[in-house]
LOMARZA-645515 format. One record per residue: residue in three letters; y, z, x of N, C-alpha, C in turn; residue number from 0. Coordinates in steps of 0.05 Angstrom, whole numbers, always signed. Layout:
BEGIN
<node "ala"; <Y; Z; X>; <Y; Z; X>; <Y; Z; X>; NUM> ...
//
This chain:
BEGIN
<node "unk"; <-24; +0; +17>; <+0; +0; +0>; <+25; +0; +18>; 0> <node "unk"; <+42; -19; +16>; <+70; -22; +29>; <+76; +6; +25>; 1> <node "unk"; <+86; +13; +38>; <+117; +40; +37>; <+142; +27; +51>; 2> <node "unk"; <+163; +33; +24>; <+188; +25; +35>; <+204; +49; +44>; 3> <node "unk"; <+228; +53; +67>; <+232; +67; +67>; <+271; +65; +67>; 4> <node "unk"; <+283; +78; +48>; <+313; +60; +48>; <+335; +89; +57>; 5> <node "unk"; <+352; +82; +73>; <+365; +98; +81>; <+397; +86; +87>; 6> <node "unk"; <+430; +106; +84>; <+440; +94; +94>; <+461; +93; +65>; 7> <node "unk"; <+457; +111; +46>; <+477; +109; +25>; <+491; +134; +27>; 8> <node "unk"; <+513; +132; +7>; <+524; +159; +12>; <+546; +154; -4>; 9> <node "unk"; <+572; +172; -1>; <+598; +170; -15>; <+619; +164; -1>; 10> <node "unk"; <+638; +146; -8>; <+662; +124; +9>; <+681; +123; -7>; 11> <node "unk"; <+700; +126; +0>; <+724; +116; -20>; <+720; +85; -14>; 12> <node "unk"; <+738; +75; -43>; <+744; +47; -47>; <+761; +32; -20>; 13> <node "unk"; <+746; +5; -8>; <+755; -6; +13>; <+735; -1; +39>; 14> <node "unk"; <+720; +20; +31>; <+706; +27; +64>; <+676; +18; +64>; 15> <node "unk"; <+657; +22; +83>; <+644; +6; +86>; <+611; +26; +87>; 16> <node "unk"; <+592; +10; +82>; <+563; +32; +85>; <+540; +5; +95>; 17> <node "unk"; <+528; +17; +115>; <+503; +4; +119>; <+479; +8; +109>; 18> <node "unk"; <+461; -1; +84>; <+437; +0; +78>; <+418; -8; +98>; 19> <node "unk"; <+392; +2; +98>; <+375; -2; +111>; <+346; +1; +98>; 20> <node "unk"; <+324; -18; +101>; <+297; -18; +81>; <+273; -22; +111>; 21> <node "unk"; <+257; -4; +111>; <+240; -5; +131>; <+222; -9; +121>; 22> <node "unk"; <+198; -26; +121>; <+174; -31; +113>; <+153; -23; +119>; 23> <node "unk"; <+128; -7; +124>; <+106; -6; +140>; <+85; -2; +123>; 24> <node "unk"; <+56; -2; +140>; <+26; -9; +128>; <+37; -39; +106>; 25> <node "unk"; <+45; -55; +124>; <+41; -79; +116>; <+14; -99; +126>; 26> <node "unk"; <+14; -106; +108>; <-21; -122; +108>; <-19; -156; +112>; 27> <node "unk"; <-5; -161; +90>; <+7; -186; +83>; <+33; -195; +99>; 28> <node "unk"; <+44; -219; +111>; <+69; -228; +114>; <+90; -218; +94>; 29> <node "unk"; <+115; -206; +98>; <+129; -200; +88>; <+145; -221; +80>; 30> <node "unk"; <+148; -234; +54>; <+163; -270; +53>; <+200; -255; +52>; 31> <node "unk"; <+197; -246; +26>; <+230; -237; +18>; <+235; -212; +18>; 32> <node "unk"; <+256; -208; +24>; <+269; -176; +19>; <+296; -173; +14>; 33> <node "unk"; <+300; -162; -2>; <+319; -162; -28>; <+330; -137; -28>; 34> <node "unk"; <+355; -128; -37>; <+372; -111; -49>; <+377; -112; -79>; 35> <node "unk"; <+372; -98; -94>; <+376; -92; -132>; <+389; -67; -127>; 36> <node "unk"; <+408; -66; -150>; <+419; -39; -153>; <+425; -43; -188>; 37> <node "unk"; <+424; -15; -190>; <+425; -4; -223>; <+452; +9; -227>; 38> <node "unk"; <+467; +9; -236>; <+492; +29; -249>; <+482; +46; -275>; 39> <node "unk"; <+497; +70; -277>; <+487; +78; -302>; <+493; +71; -337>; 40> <node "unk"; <+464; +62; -342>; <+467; +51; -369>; <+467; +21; -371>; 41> <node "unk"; <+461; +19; -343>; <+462; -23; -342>; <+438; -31; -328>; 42> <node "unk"; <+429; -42; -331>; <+405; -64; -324>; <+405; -76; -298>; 43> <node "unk"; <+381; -58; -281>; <+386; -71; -252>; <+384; -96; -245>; 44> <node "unk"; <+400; -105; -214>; <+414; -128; -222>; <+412; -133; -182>; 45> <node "unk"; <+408; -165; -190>; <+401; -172; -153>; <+425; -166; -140>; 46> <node "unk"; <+428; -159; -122>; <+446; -160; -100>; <+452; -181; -88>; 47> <node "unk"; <+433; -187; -62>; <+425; -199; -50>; <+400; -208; -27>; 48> <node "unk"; <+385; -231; -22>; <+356; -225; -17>; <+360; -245; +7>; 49> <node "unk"; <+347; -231; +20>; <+335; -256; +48>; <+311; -269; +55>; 50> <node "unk"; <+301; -299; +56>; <+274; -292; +78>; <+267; -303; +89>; 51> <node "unk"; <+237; -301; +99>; <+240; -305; +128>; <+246; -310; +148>; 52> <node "unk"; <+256; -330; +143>; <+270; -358; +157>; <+300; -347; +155>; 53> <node "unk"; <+304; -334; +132>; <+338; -323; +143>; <+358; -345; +120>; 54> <node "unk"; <+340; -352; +104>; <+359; -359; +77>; <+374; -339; +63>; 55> <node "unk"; <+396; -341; +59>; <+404; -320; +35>; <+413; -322; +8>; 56> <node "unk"; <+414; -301; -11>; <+430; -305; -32>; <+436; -284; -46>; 57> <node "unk"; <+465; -283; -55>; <+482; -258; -64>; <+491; -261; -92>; 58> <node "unk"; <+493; -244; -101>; <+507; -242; -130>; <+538; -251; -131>; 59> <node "unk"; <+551; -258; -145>; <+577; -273; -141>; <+599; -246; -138>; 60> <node "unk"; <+583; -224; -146>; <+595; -204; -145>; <+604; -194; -122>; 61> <node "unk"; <+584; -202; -100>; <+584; -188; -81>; <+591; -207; -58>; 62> <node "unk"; <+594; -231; -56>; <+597; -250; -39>; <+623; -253; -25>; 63> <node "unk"; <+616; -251; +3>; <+642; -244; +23>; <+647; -218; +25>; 64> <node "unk"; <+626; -193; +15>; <+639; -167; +14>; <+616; -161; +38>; 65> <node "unk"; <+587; -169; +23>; <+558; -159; +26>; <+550; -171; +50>; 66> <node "unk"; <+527; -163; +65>; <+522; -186; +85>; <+488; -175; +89>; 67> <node "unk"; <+469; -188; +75>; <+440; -179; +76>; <+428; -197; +107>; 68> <node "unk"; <+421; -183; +124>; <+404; -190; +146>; <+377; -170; +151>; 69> <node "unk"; <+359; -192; +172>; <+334; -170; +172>; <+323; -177; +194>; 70> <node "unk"; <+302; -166; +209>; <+290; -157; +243>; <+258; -157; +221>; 71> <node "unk"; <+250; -183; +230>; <+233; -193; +227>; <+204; -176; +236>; 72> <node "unk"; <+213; -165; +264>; <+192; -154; +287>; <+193; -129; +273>; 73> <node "unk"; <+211; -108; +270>; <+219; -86; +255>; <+210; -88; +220>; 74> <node "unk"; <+204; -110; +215>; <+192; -107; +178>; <+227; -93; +168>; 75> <node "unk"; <+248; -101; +173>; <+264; -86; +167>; <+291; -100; +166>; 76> <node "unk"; <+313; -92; +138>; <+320; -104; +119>; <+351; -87; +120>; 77> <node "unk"; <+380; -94; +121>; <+395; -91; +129>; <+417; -101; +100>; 78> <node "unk"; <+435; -81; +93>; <+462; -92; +73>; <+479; -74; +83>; 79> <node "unk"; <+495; -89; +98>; <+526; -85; +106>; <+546; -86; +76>; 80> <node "unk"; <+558; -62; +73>; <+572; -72; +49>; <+607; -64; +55>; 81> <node "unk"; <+627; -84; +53>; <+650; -74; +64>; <+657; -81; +46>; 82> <node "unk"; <+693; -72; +47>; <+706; -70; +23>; <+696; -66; -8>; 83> <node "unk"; <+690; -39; -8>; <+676; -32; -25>; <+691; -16; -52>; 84> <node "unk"; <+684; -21; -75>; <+690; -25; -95>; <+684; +0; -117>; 85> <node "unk"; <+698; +20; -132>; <+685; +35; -151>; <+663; +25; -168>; 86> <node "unk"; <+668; -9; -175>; <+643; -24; -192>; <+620; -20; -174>; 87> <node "unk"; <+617; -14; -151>; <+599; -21; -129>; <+574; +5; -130>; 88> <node "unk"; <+591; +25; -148>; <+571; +53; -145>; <+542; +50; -162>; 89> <node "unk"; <+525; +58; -149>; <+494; +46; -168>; <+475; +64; -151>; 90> <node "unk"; <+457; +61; -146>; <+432; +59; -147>; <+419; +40; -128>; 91> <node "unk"; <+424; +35; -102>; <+406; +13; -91>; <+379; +16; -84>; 92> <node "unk"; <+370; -10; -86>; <+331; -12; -89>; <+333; -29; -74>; 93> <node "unk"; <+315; -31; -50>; <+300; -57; -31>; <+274; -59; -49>; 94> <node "unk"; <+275; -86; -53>; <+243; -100; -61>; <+239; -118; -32>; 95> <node "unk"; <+215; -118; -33>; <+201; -144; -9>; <+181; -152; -29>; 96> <node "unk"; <+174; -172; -23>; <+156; -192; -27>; <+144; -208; -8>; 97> <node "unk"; <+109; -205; -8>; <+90; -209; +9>; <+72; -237; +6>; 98> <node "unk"; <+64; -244; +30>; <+53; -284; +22>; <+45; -276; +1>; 99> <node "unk"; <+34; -263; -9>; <+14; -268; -37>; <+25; -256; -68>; 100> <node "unk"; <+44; -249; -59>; <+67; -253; -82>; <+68; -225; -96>; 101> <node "unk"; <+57; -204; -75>; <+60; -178; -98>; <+89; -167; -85>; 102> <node "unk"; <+104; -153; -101>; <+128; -140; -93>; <+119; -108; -99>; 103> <node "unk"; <+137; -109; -70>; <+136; -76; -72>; <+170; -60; -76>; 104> <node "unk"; <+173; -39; -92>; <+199; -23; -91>; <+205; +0; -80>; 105> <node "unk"; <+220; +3; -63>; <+231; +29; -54>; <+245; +50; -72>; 106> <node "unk"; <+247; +67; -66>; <+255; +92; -76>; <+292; +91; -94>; 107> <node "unk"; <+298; +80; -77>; <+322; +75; -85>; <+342; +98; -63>; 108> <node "unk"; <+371; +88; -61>; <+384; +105; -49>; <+415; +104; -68>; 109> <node "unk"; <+429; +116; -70>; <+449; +120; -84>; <+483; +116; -59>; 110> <node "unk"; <+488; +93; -78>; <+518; +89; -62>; <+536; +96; -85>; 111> <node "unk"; <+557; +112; -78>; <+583; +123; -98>; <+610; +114; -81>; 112> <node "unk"; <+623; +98; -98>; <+652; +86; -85>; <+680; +111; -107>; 113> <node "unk"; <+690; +124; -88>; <+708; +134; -110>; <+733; +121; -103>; 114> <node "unk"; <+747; +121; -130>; <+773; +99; -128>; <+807; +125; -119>; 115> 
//
């Protein structure tokens, strides 16, 4: 069973910046995608932004030019730079990965709070 392990949230005022981080291990399978979702309360979690392998990306329009998802291939490990950061921005973040054979796994989640 994957274990994710996500670290790297916390509380920021509006404008400043936090680094997420998603570590992967007892991986079995190739790791294809790894992704950022975050939840706010009372709303329906919602992609962030996902990378993979190869280092394609893609971001929510929300978050584009703020966010910057990168990942260390050798490390199984999954990276969101988030700057200029936003009170809408406070949630709930979740790393998903997804493995050659298409099962996804979810992390724990870590909690980012932007106060304005």
């Amino acid at each position: 069973q994957v274990q994710l392990v996500e670290s790297g949230g916390g509380l920021v005022q509006a404008g400043g910046s936090l680094r997420l981080s998603c570590a992967a291990s007892r991986i079995i399978f190739i790791i294809n995608v790894m992704g950022w979702y975050r939840q706010a309360p009372g709303k329906q979690r919602e992609l962030v932004a996902t990378i993979t392998r190869g280092g394609t990306t893609n971001y929510a329009d929300s978050v584009k030019g703020r966010f910057t998802i990168s990942r260390d291939n050798a490390k199984d490990t999954a990276y969101l730079q988030m700057n200029s950061l936003k009170p809408e921005d406070t949630a709930v973040y979740y790393c998903k990965v997804v493995d050659s054979i298409t099962r996804d796994y979810w992390g724990q989640g870590t909690q980012v709070t932007v106060s304005s």
